[in-house]
N, C-alpha and C positions, 0 to 999 in steps of 0.2 A: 468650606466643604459642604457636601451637599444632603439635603435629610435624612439618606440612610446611612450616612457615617455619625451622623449626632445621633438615631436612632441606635446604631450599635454602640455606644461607648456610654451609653446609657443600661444595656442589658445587665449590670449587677443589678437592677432592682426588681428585678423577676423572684430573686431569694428572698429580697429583703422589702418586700409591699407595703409591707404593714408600718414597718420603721421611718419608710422612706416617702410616708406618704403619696403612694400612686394611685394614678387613676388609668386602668388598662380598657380598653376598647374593644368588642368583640373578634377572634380570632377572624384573621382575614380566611378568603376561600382559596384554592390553589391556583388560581385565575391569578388571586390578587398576591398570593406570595410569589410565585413567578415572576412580576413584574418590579417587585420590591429587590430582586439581584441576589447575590448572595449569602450576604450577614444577614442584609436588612431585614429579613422575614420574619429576625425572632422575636419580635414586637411589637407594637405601639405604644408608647406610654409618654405621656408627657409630666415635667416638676413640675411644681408651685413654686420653686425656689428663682433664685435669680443666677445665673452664670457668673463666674467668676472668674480670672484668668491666673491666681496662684502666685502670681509675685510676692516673694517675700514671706511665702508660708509652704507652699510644696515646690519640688525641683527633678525631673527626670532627666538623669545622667549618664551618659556611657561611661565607662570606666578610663581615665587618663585625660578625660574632653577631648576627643580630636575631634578635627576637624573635615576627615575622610577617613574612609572604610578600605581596606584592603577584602578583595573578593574569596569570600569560602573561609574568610576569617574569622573567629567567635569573641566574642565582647563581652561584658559584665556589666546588664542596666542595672542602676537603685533607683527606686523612687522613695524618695525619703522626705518626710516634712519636716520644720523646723521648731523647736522648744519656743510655747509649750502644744504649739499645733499638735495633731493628729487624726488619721481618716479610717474609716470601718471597711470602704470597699475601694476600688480602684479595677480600672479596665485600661490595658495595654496593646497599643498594635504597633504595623509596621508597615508603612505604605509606599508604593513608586511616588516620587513627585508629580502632584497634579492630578492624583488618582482617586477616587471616592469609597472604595473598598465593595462596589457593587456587585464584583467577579473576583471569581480565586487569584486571577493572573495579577490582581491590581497591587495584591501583598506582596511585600519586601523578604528577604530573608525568612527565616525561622526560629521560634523561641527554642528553650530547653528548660524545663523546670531544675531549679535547686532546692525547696523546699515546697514539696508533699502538702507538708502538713499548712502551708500560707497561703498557697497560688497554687493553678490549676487550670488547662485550659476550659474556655468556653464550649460548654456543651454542642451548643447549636451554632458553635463560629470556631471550627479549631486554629484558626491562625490567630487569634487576642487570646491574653491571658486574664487572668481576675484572680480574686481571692476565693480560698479553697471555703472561709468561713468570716462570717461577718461579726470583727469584734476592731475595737481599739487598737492601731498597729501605729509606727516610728518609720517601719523602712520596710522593704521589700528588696528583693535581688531576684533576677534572671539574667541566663544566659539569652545572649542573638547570635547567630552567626551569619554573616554577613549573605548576600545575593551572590551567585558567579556572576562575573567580566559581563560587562554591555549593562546593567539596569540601571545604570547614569544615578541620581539622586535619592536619597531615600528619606523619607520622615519620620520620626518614631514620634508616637502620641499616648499620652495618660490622661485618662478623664478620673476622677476621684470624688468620692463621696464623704462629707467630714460629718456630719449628721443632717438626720433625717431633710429637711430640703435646701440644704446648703450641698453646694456640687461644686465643680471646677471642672471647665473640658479644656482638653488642647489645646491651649493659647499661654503665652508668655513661658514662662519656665517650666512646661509640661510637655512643650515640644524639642526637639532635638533634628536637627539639620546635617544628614551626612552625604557626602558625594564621595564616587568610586576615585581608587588611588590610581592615580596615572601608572602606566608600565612605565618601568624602570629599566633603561640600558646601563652596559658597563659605563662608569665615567673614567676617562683617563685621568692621569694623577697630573693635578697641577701643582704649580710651587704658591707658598702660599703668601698674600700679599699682603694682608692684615695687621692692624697696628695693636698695642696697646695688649691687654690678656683678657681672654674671658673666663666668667666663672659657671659651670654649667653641676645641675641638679640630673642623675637617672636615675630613674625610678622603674623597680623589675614588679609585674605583674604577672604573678605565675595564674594561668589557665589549668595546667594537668590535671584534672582530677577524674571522680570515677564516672564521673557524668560528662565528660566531654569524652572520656577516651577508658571506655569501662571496659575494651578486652582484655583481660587477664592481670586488671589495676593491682597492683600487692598494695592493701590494706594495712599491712602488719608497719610497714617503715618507711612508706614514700615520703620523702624530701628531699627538698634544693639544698646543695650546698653550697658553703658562703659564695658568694660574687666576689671573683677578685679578676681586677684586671687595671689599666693605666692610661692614660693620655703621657702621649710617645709620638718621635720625630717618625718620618720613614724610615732609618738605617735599622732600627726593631722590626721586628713581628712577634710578636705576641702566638699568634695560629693563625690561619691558615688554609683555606680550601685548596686542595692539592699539595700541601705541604705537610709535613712529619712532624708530628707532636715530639714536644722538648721531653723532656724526664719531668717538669713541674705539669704540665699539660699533661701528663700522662698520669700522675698522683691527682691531680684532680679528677679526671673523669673517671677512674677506678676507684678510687679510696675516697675523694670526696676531700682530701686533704689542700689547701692552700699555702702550704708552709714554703714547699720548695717553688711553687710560681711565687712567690714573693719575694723569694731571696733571689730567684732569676731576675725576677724587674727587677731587685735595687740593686744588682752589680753592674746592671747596665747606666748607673752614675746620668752622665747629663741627659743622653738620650732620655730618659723619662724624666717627666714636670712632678706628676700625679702618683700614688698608687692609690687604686682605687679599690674598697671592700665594705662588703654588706653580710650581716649574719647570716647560717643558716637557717632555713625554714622546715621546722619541724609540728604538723603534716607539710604536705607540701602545699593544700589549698586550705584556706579557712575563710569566711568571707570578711568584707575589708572592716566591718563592725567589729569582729572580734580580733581582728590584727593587721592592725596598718602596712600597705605595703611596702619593702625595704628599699631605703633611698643613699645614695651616698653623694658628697660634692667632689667637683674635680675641678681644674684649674689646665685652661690652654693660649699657648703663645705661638708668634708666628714658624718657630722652631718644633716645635712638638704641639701640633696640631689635630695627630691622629689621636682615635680613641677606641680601644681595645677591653673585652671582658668575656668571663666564661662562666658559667655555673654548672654543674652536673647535676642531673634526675636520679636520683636513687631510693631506691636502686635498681641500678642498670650495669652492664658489661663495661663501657666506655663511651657512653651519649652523655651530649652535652647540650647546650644553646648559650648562646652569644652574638659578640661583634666585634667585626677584625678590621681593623683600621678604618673606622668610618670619618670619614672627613668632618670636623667642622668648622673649616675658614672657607666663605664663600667665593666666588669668582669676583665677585663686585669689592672684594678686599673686605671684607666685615665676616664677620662670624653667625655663624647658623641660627636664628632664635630656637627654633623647636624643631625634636626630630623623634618622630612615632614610629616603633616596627615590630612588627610581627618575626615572632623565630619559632624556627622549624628545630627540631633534635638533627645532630651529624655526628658521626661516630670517629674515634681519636685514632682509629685504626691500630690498636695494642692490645684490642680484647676480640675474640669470634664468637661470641655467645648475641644469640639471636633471639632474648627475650628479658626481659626486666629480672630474673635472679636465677640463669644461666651460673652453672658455675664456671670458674673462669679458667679460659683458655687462650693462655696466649697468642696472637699474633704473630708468627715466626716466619718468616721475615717479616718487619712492621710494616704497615700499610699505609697509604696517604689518608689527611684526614677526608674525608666523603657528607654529604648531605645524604641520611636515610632517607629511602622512598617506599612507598605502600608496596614495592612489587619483591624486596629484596628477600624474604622467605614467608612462606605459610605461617611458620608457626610467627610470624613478629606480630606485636602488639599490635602495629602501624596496618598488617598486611591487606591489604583492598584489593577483590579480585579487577576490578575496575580498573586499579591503577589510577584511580585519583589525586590530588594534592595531600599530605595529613597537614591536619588543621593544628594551626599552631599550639604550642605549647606555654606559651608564653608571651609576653609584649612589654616591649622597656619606650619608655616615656625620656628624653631629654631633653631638660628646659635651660635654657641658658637666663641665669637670674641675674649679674652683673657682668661690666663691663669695666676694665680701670687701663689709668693709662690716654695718651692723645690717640682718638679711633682716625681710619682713614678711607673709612667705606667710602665707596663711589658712587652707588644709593642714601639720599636722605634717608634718616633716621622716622623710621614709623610714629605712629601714638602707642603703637605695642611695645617698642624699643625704649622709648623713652619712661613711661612706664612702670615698665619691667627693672629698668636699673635705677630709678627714683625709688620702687618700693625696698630693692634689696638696701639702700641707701639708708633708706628710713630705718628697715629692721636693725641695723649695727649700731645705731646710734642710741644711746639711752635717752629715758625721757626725763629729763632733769630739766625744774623749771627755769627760764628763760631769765629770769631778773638773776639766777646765780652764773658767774663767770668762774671756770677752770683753768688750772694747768693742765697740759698735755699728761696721759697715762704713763708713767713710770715702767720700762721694762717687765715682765713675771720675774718675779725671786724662783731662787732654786727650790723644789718638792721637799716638804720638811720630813717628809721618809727617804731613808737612804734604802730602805728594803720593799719590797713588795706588798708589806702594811699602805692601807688609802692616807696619803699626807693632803696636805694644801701650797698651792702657789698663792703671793699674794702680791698685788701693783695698787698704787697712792697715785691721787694728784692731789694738787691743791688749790684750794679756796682761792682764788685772786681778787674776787668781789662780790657784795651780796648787796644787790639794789634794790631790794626790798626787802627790810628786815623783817616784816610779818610776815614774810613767806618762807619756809626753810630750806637750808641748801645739805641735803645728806647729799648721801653714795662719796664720799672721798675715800673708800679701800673697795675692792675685790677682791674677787679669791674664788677660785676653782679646785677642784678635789685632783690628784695626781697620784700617782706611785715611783716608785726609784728607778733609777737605771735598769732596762732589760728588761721591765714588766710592762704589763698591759695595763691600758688603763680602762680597758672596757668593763663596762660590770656583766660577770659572770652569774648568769641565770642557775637558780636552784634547781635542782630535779626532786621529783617527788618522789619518796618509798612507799611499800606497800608494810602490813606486820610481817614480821619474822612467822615464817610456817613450821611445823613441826619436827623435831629431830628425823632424820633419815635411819635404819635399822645399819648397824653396825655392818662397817665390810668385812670385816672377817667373821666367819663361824667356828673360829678357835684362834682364841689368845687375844693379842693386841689388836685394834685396827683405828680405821677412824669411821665418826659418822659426823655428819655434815647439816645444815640447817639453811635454806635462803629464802630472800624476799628480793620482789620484782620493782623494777623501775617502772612505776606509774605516768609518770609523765619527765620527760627529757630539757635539757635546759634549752631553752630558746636559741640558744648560740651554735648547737647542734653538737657543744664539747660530751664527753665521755663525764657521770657522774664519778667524785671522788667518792661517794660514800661507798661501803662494804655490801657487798650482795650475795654474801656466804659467809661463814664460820665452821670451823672444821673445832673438833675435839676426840682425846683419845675415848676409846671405848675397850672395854674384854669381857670377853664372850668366852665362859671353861676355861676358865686359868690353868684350870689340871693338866689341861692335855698338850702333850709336850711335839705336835703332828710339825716337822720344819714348815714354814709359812714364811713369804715375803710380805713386807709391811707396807699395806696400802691409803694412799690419799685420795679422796673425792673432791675434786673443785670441781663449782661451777661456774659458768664463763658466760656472761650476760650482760650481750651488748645487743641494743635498737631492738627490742623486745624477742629476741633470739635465743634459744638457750639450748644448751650442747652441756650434759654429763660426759667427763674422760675420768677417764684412768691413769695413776701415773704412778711410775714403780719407784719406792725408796727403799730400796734394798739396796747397800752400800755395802763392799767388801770387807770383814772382818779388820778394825783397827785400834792400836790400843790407845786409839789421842780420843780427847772427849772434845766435841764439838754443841754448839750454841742448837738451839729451835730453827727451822727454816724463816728468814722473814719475810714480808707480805710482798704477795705480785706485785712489781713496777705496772703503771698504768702501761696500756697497750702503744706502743710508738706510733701506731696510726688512729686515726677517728672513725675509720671505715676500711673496709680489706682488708690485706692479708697485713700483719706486723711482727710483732716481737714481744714477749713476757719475760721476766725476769726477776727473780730472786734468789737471796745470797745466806751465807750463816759464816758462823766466824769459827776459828779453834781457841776451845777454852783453853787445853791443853794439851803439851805434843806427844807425841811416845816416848816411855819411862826409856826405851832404848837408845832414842837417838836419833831413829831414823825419821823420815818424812809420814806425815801423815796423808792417809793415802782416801781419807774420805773426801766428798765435793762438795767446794764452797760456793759454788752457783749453778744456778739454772736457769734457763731459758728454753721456751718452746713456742712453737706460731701459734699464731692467734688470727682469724679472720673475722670480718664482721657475719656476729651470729654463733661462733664456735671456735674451736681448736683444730687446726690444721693435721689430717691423716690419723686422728679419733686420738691426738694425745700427747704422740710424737716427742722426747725431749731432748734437748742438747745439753749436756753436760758437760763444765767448764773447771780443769783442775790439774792434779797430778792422776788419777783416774777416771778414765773415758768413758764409766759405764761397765754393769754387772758381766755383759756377754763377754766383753773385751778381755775383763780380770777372766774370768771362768779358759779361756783359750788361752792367756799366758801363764798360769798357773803352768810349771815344770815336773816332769816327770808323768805328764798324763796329756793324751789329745781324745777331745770332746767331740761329737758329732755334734751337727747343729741343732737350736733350738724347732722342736718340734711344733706343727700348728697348736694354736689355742683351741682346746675342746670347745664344744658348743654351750651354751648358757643351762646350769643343771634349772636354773628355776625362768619363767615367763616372767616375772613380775617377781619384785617385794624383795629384790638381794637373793645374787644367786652367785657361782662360780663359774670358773675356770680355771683348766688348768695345761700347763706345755712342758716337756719334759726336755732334757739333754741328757743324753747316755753315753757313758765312757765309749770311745772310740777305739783307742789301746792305752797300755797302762808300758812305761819307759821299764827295760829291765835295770836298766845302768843309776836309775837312782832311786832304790827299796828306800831309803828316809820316806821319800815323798811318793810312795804308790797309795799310802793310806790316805791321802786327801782324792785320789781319785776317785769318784763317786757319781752316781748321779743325779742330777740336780733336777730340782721339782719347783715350780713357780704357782702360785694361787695368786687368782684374780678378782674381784668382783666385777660383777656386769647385773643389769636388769634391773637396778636399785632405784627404778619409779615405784610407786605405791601401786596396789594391784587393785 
């Protein structure tokens, strides 16, 4: 490269002079900056130091290493040194191949800062980045997103400063080599001719976040839910462009749930080899220092060749990203080594909500699945009056690590091939010295928990010979941690609480009520499951015992799920009965992990009626639940020999009731307040006077407004 690009990848020492020992030269005239091009003018300065080309100590990396660029695509560079290296500045560009960076047109693509506070572009060069502040640093991260179509090759380069005249420029592992991805036609489906199975590693690199795609980002709960999908023959599909999402594809992209796409793949029996699944990601971006990206292995043979997976953005209506059958047996009879791509969001066609936390509206009649595009509404996240590409969401990496089995490729085996399946070779094998001889590993024993407590498996071999007795030969047991039939064996990440906040003021303002107390989920388990811990407590309260005013006896829960919280109401006024029955007991966890689901809980009878008859109180409840709240402010279904207050109040003989009146308006803004709805006799039976005296009008109290003021 030519002196005004070592000239500019030199410009951190304008900040830093005095540290970096320089010696600057008088300011050129505008003669002479003119002729210097476009970076070049922002200096002269020469080190004392010597060049160095960073092997072995710094490394500038695109995220996933490809090997090409897909155009108008965004990437994740680190530049990061190696323990116990480290550098105080660093200068980052992006160049055409072959180009000097002496004119604007010579730059590549375009950065995007992730961190303010590290990096920051060059004052006097806005296409290189640098550090925002010159101290002791490990790593750096920026976004690039790639050139549009036609700019053939691109370079990316880091010059870095470790102290004062020691430097590195762009040479050895500070440059990075990428070329434009070829268009892709449809391929027709071939049968697949490949011998032996392969074992393939994909790896989901989520992009979303508020810096790639900051129109209207919800901050409160974005995350990816788990990755679930399969390597499968053709007679499957999985999804589908143009095709109708299942019921499991449809729990995923709404709910976020994986349950029923799992139990779909595994009834589908031999057609699938694989299922494949990755936790959920909760935010959806973190950079890869504070959490590795989720990876999962898969396994394909020449029968079930295909490879299929979905994840959903949430929160969203029904968007998702994935891959629907993508081939990996090649034409040449061998299997794919590596396959990089870029995913767009495409919608399941079962939801119309046209923005990340749209409430949801079903699809009626369902629609085909679709690829969203920037033009499809104003209000969408995506929407570009341009009508441009949207820039991916995401990029999955698939490495194929071993091979087993007689292969039949019609292509010789590469040095990447051979390689690639030496090293996974090596990784399985322990490294027990060489002078000890074994027997073959003994079967896994059964899980020494029959229950969902953590047990252990355990497999033996044996000593066959030890040919050097001053060397010693362990490892003859293993053992692995397990759980019983029908449990998981994943470990279940903790969530964190917040303290318990102060009592809430009692719901009623005469006689019995309840008041209530919670603390917020801090941080959510990695897995994206629903914490088990309690996020309310309720207890009686009485407010004037004296006063004898009819009152319905009221509950406060609160419902606090993905940092969402929704106050309801819920009526437990129960028709007069002489059986005594138990405490209500605690909400069943929600049946979904995200949307709409189900709550429930139950109470028993202590004892029946001294008469005989049936006891007519209700032994369970159940009411919706969506992610974030309580379905229609409360809503419950009641499960019994009685259906509910209104129901009793209308069968009651010898009187018909007019209907429940609207709920007056909140007597207080703030701090616990009322409501209240009447029912007024409608006619009273002349033919049965026993029972005209129960005819009466009934009176309902509510609470409402019971935030703090």
């Amino acid at each position: 490269m030519g002196i005004y690009l070592n000239l500019l990848l030199l410009q951190y020492f304008v900040s830093n002079c005095v540290c970096n020992g320089l010696t600057f030269v008088e300011e050129p005239t505008d003669k002479q900056a003119k002729s210097d091009g476009y970076c070049g003018r922002i200096l002269r300065a020469q080190t004392q130091g010597t060049r160095r080309d960073g092997y072995n100590e710094f490394r500038l990396r695109v995220e996933g290493d490809p090997e090409n660029f897909q155009p108008a695509s965004t990437y994740r560079v680190t530049l990061h040194a190696s323990s116990p290296s480290y550098f105080r500045g660093f200068t980052l560009i992006a160049l055409k191949e072959g180009k000097e960076g002496t004119t604007d047109d010579h730059y590549a693509g375009k950065f995007q800062i992730i961190d303010e506070e590290d990096t920051q572009f060059m004052t006097n060069c806005p296409p290189a980045v640098t550090e925002s502040t010159p101290r002791r640093r490990t790593r750096i991260q920026v976004f690039w997103t790639a050139p549009s179509s036609g700019s053939g090759c691109v370079i990316l380069k880091a010059s870095i400063v470790q102290k004062r005249i020691i430097y590195f420029q762009d040479e050895g592992s500070l440059t990075v080599r990428l070329c434009e991805k070829g268009t892709t036609t449809e391929k027709p489906p071939l049968e697949c001719c490949a011998c032996g199975t392969a074992k393939y590693r994909v790896t989901f690199f989520g992009n979303w976040s508020e810096k790639i795609h900051p129109k209207d980002y919800p901050r409160r709960a974005n995350h990816w839910s788990a990755l679930i999908g399969a390597s499968h023959s053709r007679s499957y599909v999985l999804w589908e462009y143009r095709g109708f999402a299942s019921e499991g594809v449809k729990q995923v992209a709404e709910l976020g749930s994986p349950v029923k796409m799992e139990e779909e793949i595994r009834q589908k029996g031999d057609e699938v080899l694989t299922v494949i699944k990755t936790k959920a990601q909760w935010p959806a971006w973190q950079p890869l220092n504070v959490r590795a990206a989720p990876s999962a292995e898969f396994s394909v043979d020449r029968t079930r060749h295909l490879m299929s997976f979905l994840s959903m953005l949430g929160p969203s209506p029904d968007w998702n990203v994935g891959l629907s059958a993508e081939d990996l047996c090649t034409k040449e009879c061998g299997w794919v080594q590596r396959l990089d791509q870029d995913l767009i969001p495409w919608d399941a066609g079962t939801d119309s909500g046209v923005t990340y936390e749209s409430p949801n509206k079903p699809t009626i009649p369902q629609e085909r699945i679709r690829s969203l595009t920037s033009l499809d509404h104003p209000q969408s996240p995506f929407y570009d009056t341009e009508g441009g590409p949207i820039t991916a969401l995401a990029r999955v990496v698939v490495e194929r690590i071993a091979r087993k089995g007689e292969q039949c490729n019609i292509v010789p085996d590469t040095v990447d091939d051979i390689v690639a399946d030496i090293g996974q070779e090596e990784k399985e094998e322990d490294d027990t010295p060489e002078t000890c001889i074994y027997s073959n590993w003994s079967p896994w024993s059964a899980c020494s928990s029959a229950s969902c407590d953590k047990g252990r498996r355990m497999r033996q071999r044996m000593l066959k010979a030890q040919l050097d007795l001053s060397v010693p030969c362990p490892h003859t047991q293993d053992f692995k941690p397990c759980m019983g039939p029908g449990c998981s064996e994943e470990d279940v990440s903790t969530c964190m609480m917040s303290e318990w906040i102060s009592w809430s003021p009692c719901s009623e303002s005469c006689g019995m009520g309840m008041r209530y107390r919670e603390r917020y989920i801090k941080q959510f388990p990695e897995d994206g499951s629903i914490c088990s811990l309690n996020t309310e407590e309720t207890e009686k309260c009485v407010v004037n015992d004296d006063c004898c005013e009819p009152f319905v006896l009221k509950t406060k829960i609160l419902c606090f799920v993905y940092n969402m919280m929704t106050y309801i109401n819920v009526n437990n006024s129960n028709p007069p009965s002489s059986c005594v029955v138990t405490e209500w007991g605690e909400w069943d966890p929600c049946s979904t992990t995200c949307g709409l689901g189900m709550k429930r809980r139950e109470r028993m009878v202590k004892m029946p009626p001294s008469d005989g008859s049936m006891c007519k109180a209700e032994v369970a409840e159940e009411k919706k639940k969506r992610r974030g709240g309580e379905v229609g402010g409360g809503k419950e279904k009641r499960r019994g020999k009685q259906q509910g207050r209104d129901a009793a109040v209308e069968e009651q003989p010898g009187c018909k009731m007019k209907p429940w009146s609207s709920w007056t308006d909140c007597s207080k803004y703030c701090g616990g307040g009322i409501q209240e709805r009447l029912m007024a006799v409608k006619k009273r039976a002349k033919s049965a006077p026993a029972q005209v005296t129960s005819c009466k009008d009934r009176k309902e109290i509510r609470a409402c407004n019971v935030q703090p003021c």
